[in-house]
C-alpha positions, 0 to 999 in steps of 0.5 A, a space after each residue: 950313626 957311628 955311635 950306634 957301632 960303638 954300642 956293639 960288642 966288639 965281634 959285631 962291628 964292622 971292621 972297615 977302614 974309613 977310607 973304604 967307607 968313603 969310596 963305598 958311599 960315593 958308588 951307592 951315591 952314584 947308584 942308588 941315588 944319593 942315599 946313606 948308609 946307617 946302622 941302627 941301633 939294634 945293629 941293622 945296616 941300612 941305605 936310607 935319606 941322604 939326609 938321615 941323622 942320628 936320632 932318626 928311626 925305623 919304622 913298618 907302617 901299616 899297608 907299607 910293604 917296606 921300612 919307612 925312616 921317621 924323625 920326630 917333629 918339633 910338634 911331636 908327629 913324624 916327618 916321613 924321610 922314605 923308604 929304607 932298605 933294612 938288612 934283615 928287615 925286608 921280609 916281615 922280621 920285625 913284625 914277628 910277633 907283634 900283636 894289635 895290642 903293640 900297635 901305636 897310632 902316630 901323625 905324619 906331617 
């Protein structure tokens, strides 16, 4: 996910010490029961798996009031990680002008 930052222009990055990161992630461990934080790529943070990796994405599924975090099977379907927290992305964002003709029809496994 620290690839991601490095993305960013410089004003849009976070400036954090390392050290606090640690700390921080320790407390939302602790409180949000073991859950990361990531950055997307488009420079969202987010509080998703534990186990989420680089690679992983972010989808709104359909009927889903929340973003969900899938990874691309081995197969080519998703495995679904969970629910995600996405800052700037809870209340319908990203689905502001998508239209039916943008919809994909994916497998879970």
């Amino acid at each position: 996910m620290e690839e991601a930052a490095k993305q960013l222009p410089e004003q849009d990055r976070l400036q954090i010490p390392r050290s606090f990161y640690h700390d921080y992630q320790i407390e939302l461990n602790l409180t949000c029961g073991h859950r990361q934080l990531f950055l997307t790529d488009g420079g969202l943070l987010g509080v998703g798996a534990i186990d989420t990796q680089v690679g992983d994405e972010v989808w709104v599924l359909a009927g889903m009031s929340t973003p969900v975090e899938l990874r691309t099977a081995p197969s080519g379907n998703y495995l679904f990680l969970g629910e995600a927290y996405v800052h700037g992305a809870m209340h319908g964002e990203l689905a502001d002008g998508v239209v039916e003709a943008n919809l994909d029809n994916i497998l879970l496994e």
